[in-house]
N, C-alpha and C positions, 0 to 999 in steps of 0.2 A: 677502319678497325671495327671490329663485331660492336656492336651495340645490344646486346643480348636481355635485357629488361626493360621494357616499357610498363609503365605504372599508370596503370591507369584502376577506375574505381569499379567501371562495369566489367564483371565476370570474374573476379577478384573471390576466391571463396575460401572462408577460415577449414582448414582442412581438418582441425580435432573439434570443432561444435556444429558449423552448420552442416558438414555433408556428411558425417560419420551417421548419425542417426536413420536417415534417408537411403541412403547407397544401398546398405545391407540387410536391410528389413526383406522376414521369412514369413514365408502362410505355414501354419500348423492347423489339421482339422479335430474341430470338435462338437461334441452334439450342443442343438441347442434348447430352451424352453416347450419349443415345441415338436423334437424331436429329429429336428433336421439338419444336419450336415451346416455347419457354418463356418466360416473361416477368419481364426482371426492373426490380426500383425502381433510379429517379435521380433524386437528389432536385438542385434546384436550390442552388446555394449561397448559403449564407446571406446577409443582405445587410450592409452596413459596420458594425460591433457596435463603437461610442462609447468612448470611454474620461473620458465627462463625469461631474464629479463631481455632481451632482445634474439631475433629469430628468425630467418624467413629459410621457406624453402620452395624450391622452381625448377618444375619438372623442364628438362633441357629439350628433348624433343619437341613437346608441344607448347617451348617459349609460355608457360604460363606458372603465376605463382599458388601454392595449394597452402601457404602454410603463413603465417608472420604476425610478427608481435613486435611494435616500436620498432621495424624493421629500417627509418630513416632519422634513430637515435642515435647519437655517434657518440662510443665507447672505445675504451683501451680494445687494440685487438693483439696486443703481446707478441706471441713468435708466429700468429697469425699472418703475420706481416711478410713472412718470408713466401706468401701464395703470391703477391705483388711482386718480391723480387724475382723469384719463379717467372711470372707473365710479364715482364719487363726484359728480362734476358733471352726470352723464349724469340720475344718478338723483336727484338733488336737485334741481338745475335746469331739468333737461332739454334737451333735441337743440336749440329752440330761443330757449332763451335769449340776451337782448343787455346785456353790459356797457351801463356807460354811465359818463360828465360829465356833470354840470349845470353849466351856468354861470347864475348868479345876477349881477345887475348893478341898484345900488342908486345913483341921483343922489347927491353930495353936499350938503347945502341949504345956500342961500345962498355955494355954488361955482357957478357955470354952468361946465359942460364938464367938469367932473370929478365921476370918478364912484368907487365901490369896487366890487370885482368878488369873486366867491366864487367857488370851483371845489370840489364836491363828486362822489365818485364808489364805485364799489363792489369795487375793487380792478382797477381794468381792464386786463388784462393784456402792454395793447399800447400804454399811455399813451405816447407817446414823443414828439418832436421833430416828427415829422408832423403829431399830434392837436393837440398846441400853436398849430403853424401856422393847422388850420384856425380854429380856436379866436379867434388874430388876426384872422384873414381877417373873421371873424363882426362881431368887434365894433369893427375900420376900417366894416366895411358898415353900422354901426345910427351910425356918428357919434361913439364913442366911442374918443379918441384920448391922454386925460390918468388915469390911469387913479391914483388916490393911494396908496389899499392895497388889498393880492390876496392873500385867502386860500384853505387850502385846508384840507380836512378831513382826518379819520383814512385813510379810503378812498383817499386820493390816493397812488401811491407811482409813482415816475416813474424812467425809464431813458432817458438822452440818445437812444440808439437801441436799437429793441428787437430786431434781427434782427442787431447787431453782437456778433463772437466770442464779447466778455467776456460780454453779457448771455444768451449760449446756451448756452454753457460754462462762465463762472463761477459761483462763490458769490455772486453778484450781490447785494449787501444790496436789503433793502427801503426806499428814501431817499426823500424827501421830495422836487421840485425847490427847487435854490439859487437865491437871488439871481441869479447871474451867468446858470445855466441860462433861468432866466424872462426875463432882460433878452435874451438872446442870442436864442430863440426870437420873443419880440413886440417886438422894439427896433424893429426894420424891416421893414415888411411892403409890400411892392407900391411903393416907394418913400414911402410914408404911414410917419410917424413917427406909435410908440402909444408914450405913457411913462410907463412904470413908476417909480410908487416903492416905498414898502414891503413886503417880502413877509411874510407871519405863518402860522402854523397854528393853524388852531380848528377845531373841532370845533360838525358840524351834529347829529353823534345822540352817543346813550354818553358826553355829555361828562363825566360822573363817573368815567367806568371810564380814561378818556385822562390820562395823566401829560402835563400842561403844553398842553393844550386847555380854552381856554373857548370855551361854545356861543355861535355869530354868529348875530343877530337883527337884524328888520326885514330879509328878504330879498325881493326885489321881481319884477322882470323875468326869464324862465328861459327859456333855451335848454338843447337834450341832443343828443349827442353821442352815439351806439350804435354799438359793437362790430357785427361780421358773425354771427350764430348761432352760440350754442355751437360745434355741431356743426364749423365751419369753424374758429373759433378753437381748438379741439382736435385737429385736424389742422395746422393752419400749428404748434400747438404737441407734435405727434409727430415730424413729419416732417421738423425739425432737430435737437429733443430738445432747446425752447429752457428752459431752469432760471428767467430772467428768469418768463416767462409762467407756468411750470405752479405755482413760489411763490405767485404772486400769486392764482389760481384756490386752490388750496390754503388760504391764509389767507382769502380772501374765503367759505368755507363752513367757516370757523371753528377752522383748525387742529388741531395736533397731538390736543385733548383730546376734539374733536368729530369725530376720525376716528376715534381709539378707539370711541364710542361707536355711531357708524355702521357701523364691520367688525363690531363683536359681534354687532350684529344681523343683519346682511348674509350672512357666511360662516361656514363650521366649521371652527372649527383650534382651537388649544389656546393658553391664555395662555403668549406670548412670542411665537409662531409667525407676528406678526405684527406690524411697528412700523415705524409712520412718522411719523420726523420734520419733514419740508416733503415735499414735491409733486414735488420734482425729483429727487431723489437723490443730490446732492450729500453731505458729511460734513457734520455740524453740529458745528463747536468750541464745548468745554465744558471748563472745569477743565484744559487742555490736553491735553484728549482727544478724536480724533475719533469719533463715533458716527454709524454709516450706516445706512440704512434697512434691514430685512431683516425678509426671510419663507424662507416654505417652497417646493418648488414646486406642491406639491399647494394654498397658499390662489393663488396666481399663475395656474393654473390654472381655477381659479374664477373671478376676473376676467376674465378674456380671453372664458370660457363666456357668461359675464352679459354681454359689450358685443355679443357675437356675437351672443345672444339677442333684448337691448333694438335692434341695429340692423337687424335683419332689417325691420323695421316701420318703418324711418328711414332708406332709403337709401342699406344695407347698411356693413357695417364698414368698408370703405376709404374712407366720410366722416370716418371719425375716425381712424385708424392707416396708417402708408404701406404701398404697394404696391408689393414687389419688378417691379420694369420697366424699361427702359434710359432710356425718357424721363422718367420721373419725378428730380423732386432731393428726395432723401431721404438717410439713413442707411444705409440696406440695400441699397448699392453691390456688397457684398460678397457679397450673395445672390442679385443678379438678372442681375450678367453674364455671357452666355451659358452660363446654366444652362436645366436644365429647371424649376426653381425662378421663373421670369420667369411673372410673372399667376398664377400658384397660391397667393402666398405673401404674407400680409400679419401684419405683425410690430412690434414696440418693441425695438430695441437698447438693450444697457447698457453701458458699460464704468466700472470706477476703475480703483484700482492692483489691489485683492484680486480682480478678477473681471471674464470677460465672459460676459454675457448677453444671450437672445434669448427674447421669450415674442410667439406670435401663433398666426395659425389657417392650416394650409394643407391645401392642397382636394385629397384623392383620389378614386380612385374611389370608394372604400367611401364618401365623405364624409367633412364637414369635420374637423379634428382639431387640438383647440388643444393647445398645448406651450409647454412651458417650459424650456429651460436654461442651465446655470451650470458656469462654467467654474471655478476657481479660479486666478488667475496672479502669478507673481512678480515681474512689470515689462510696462513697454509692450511688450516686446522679444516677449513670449510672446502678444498679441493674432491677431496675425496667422494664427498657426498653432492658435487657439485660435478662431478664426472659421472658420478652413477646418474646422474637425474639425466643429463643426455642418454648417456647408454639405453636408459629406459623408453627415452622419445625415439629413436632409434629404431631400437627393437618392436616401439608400437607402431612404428610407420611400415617395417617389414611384416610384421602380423597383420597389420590392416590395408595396405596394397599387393602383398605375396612379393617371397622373393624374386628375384631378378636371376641372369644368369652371372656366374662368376666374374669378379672385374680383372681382366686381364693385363 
């Protein structure tokens, strides 16, 4: 796996105090005392010098870092957290991988016209009221309209809508569909009556490992249902920051104990410097205490480097992370209106109550430079001004190494 930071002390240089004064100093001539031509230094001023509580930033080509502050202080990093689920699906499943449903559909014997119907799938993280639909649609078209029991597997975890507020912003549990939700989805389809009776869950694999799944046999007839390419379902799920989708991805490569296992290998940082609870960054309640995902900036950093690296070869990062631009609908509204920051800048917003965060890569002339930072704040009240203070460091890094070209 990339290893894309090495920390070391020699050649480490704070990029808004020691090198800004030096780099850009001009000769202007002037006479002097005695008449003669002298030449003296002016240096350009500095450029907007942060007042963020943790920070680094590392130019990717030349593997060096130019910028950081408490950069191996481990803070909330909020829906930051979804750059990890990002570089965790990238590299396990890769750019294009497809979710999926199976529908399984098994006659009744000695019913005519009725049938049991199975639904297994792999945590899909876009199951929602659409997929249901087509799902109806499927099996009014094969003649199957009595439908006695519908089960569904472990894999199955459903969201009435999956691009509505709650499932973007909330703690969205991972739930099963209800009775009610299943009847309301296939009750009526095209004016064809499909009727549901029983709904149950069992379990097609792991049935031992599932509390209150027994494994369904004799499964027959199979249709599937696929997601759009990773790649794209990583993106629809950056570029609202939906928690629904990026849980479900998260748990479908195994959770909290198998991302442990996967960052160890993956990155360098030190035990603690790295913990994630789901995929979204939401708080996880526990013993009525909330626990939120947090790292460093320096392993944040890292990720951002590795999706930069594995997308160059895939159709570059802005398939999977949004793109500061006035047309795009995203989350980095904040960064792309009438800035210079518009096409240079592609990034993952965070925010909760303790923090706002920004980790992505934007393009200067030296070349690309991924960043990360974190704000600390004591209410909604302080986001505001706690986003402009990035935008600002942002902006002074593109006025003080020149833009880059467009990120495509």
């Amino acid at each position: 796996m990339l290893k894309v930071l090495q920390y070391v002390s020699i050649g480490i240089i704070l990029f808004f105090t020691s090198l800004a004064p030096v780099a850009y100093a001009t000769s202007v001539k002037s006479k002097s005392s005695k008449g003669k031509t002298a030449t003296k230094r002016k240096s350009k001023p500095a450029p907007f010098k942060p007042k963020l509580d943790a920070y680094a930033a590392y130019m990717i080509d030349e593997k060096y870092i130019i910028g950081k502050k408490d950069m191996d202080q481990v803070l909330p990093i909020a829906s930051v957290s979804k750059v990890f689920t990002t570089q965790w699906a990238l590299a396990v499943l890769g750019p294009d991988y497809r979710f999926h449903v199976n529908v399984y559909m098994t006659p009744r014997n000695n019913k005519p016209g009725v049938w049991n119907v199975h639904l297994s799938s792999d945590h899909h993280p876009y199951f929602d009221k659409t997929l249901f639909y087509k799902i109806a649609e499927y099996l009014v078209s094969r003649g199957i309209k009595n439908v006695e029991t519908m089960t569904f597997d472990e894999g199955v975890r459903f969201v009435w809508d999956a691009e509505s507020k709650c499932a973007v912003a909330c703690d969205h549990p991972l739930g099963f569909p209800t009775q009610d939700e299943v009847k309301n989805a296939f009750g009526v389809f095209k004016g064809k009556q499909l009727k549901i009776g029983t709904i149950r869950y069992w379990a097609s694999r792991n049935a031992d490992k599932v509390r209150g799944f027994r494994p369904i046999k004799n499964l027959t007839q199979q249709a599937n249902f696929y997601s759009d390419p990773m790649v794209d379902v990583l993106h629809r799920m950056n570029a609202n920051s939906n928690n629904h989708a990026a849980n479900q991805i998260f748990y479908r490569l195994g959770g909290k104990p198998a991302y442990a296992q996967f960052s160890a290998k993956t990155f360098s940082f030190k035990p603690g410097q790295l913990v994630l609870n789901n995929g979204s960054g939401n708080p996880v309640s526990r013993d009525g205490h909330k626990y939120y995902n947090r790292a460093t900036s320096a392993v944040v950093v890292q990720a951002i480097a590795y999706i930069h690296a594995f997308m160059k070869y895939h159709g570059g990062i802005t398939r999977v992370l949004a793109l500061a631009a006035p047309d795009e609908n995203n989350t980095l509204g904040a960064y792309s209106v009438r800035t210079v920051l518009q096409d240079k800048l592609v990034a993952k917003t965070g925010s909760v109550f303790e923090a706002i965060t920004l980790a992505g890569v934007l393009s200067t002339k030296r070349g690309p430079m991924a960043f990360y930072f974190n704000i600390d704040t004591n209410s909604k009240r302080d986001w505001r001004s706690a986003r402009s203070e990035i935008r600002a460091y942002l902006t002074g890094i593109i006025e003080y190494l020149g833009p880059g070209p467009d990120i495509k």
